[in-house]
Structures are given as C-alpha cells and as structure tokens.
NUTOR-957038 format. One line per field, with one value per residue: residue number from 1; residue in one letter; chain; x, y, z of N, C-alpha, C in turn. Coordinates in steps of 0.1 Angstrom, whole numbers, plus 5000, padded with zeros to 4 digits. Layout:
# residues N
num <- c(NUM,...)
residu <- c(A,...)
chaine <- c(A,...)
n_xx <- c(X,...)
n_yy <- c(Y,...)
n_zz <- c(Z,...)
ca_xx <- c(X,...)
ca_yy <- c(Y,...)
ca_zz <- c(Z,...)
c_xx <- c(X,...)
c_yy <- c(Y,...)
c_zz <- c(Z,...)
//
This chain:
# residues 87
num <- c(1,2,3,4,5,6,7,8,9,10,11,12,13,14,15,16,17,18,19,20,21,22,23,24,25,26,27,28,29,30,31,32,33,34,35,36,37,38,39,40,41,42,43,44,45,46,47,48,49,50,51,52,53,54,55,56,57,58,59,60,61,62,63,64,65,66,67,68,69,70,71,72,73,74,75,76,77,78,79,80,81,82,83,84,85,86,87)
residu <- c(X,X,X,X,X,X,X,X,X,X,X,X,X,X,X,X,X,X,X,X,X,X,X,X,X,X,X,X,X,X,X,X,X,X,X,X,X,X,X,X,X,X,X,X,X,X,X,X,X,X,X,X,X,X,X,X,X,X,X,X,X,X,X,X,X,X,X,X,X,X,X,X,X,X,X,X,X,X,X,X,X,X,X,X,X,X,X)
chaine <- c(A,A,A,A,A,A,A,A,A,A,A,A,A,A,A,A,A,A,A,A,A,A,A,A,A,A,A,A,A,A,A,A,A,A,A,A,A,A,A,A,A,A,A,A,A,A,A,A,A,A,A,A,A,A,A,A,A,A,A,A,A,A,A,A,A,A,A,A,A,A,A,A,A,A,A,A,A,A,A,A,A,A,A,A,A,A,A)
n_xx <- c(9614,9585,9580,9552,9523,9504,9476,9471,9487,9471,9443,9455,9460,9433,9426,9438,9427,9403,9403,9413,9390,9373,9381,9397,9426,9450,9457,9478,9494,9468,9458,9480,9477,9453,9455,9471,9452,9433,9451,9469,9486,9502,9542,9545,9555,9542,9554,9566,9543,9536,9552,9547,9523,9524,9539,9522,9504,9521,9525,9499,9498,9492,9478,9492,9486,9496,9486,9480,9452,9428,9412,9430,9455,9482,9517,9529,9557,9591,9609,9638,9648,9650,9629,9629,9622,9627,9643)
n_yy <- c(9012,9011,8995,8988,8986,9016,9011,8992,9003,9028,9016,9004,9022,9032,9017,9017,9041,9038,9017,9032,9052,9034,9019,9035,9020,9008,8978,8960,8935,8923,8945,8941,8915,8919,8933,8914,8894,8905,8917,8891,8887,8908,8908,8907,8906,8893,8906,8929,8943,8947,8967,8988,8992,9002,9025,9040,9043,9055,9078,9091,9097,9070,9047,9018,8981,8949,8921,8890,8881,8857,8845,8845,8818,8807,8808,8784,8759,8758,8742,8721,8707,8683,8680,8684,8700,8734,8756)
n_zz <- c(8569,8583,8616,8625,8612,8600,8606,8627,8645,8653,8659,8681,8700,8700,8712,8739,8747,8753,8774,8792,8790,8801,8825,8837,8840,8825,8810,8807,8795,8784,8762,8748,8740,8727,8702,8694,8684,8664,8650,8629,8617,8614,8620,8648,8684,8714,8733,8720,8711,8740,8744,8730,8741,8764,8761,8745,8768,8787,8776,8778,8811,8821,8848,8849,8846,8850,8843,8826,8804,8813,8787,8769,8748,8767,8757,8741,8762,8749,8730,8719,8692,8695,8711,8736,8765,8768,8790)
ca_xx <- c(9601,9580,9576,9539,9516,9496,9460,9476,9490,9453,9437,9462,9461,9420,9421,9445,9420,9391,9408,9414,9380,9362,9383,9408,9431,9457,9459,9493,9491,9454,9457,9489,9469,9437,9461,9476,9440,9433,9464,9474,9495,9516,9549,9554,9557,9534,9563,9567,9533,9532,9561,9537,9512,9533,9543,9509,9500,9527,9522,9487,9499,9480,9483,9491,9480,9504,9479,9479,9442,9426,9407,9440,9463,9498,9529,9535,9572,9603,9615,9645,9643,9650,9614,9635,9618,9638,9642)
ca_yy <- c(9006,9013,8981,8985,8990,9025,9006,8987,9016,9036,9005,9004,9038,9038,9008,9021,9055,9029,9012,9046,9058,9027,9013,9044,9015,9004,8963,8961,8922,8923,8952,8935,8901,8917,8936,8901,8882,8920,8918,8880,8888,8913,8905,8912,8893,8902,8914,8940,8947,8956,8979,8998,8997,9008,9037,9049,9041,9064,9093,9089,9092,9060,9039,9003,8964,8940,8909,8886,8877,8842,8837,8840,8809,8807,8802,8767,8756,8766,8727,8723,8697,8663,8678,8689,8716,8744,8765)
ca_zz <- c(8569,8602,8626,8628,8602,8609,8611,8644,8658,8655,8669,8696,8706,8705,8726,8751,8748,8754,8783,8801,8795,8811,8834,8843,8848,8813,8813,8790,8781,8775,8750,8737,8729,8715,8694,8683,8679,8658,8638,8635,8603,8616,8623,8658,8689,8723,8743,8711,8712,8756,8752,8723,8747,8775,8755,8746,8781,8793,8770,8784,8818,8826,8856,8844,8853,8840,8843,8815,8808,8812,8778,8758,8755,8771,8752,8742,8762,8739,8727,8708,8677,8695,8718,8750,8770,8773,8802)
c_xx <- c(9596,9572,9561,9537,9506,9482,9464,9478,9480,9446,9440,9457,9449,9420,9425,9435,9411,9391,9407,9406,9372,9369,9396,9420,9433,9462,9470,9487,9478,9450,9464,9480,9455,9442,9468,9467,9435,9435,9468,9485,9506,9528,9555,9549,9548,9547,9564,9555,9527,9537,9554,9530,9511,9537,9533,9504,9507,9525,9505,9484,9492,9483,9481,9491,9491,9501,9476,9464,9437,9422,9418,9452,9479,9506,9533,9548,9574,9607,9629,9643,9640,9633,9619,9629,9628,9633,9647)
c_yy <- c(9006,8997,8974,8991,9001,9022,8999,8994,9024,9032,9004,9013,9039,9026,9014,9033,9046,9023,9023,9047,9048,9023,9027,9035,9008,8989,8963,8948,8921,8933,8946,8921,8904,8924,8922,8892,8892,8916,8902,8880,8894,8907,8910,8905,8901,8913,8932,8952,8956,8964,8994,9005,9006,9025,9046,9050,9059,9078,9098,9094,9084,9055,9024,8989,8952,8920,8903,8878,8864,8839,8839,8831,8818,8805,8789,8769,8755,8749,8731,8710,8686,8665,8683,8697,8722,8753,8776)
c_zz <- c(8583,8605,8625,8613,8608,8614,8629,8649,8658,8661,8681,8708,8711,8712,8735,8757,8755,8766,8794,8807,8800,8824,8843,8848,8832,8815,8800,8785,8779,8764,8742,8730,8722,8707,8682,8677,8665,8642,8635,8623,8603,8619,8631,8670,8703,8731,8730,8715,8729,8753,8741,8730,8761,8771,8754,8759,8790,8789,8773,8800,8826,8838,8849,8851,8847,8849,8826,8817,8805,8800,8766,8760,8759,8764,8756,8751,8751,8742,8718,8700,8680,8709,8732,8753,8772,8782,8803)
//
C-alpha cells in the first residue's frame, strides 16, 4: 500500500513546480505544511512530508530553503502522561 495517496503526491509535485517557477528558490517546511493544512487526513507526519519534498526538490535540481514559515503553528512540547516536558 503506497505511503501517500496519489492526489498528495500531484499536489506536492505541482507545488514544488509552483515554488520553482516563482521564486526559483524550494522552501521544504513551507511546502511540507501546506501539504499538511492540504491533506489533514493523511497519515503522515511533516518531517515525512520535507523528505517528499526534498526529493521532488532534488529531481528538480532545485536549490533549497529550509525555513519553517511563521503563519503555521509550532509543535506543542512532547509531555509524558504525569505532564512532564520532554526533552
């Protein structure tokens, strides 16, 4: 069973295409999270989602940005049950 569903990876791809042709310049985590705001059902995690975009990126030979962009949130801290942050 393939990871992605093929509508994500067409989206991906024409974003990364989209990215190219305006900016000549491949923003990984901002493709990966408008892929996850996109998809929110998929079952896959951003880091999943850069190394996608990393890939199209590369078979692209893009140059790439690896800036995570301001209007999407951060990852809550990782607690364990009794509320502890983890580190």
């Amino acid at each position: 069973m393939p990871r992605l569903s093929i509508k994500l990876l067409q989206e991906l791809h024409a974003a990364v295409r989209r990215a190219l042709e305006r900016d000549r310049l491949l923003n990984v985590p901002a493709i990966a999270w408008q892929m996850k705001a996109l998809f929110p059902n998929e079952n896959i995690s951003i880091a999943e989602l850069e190394a996608e975009v990393m890939a199209a990126g590369m078979a692209m030979d893009a140059a790439m940005l690896f800036e995570r962009p301001e209007s999407y949130p951060a990852h809550p801290p990782l607690r364990d049950p009794e509320g502890t942050t983890l580190h």
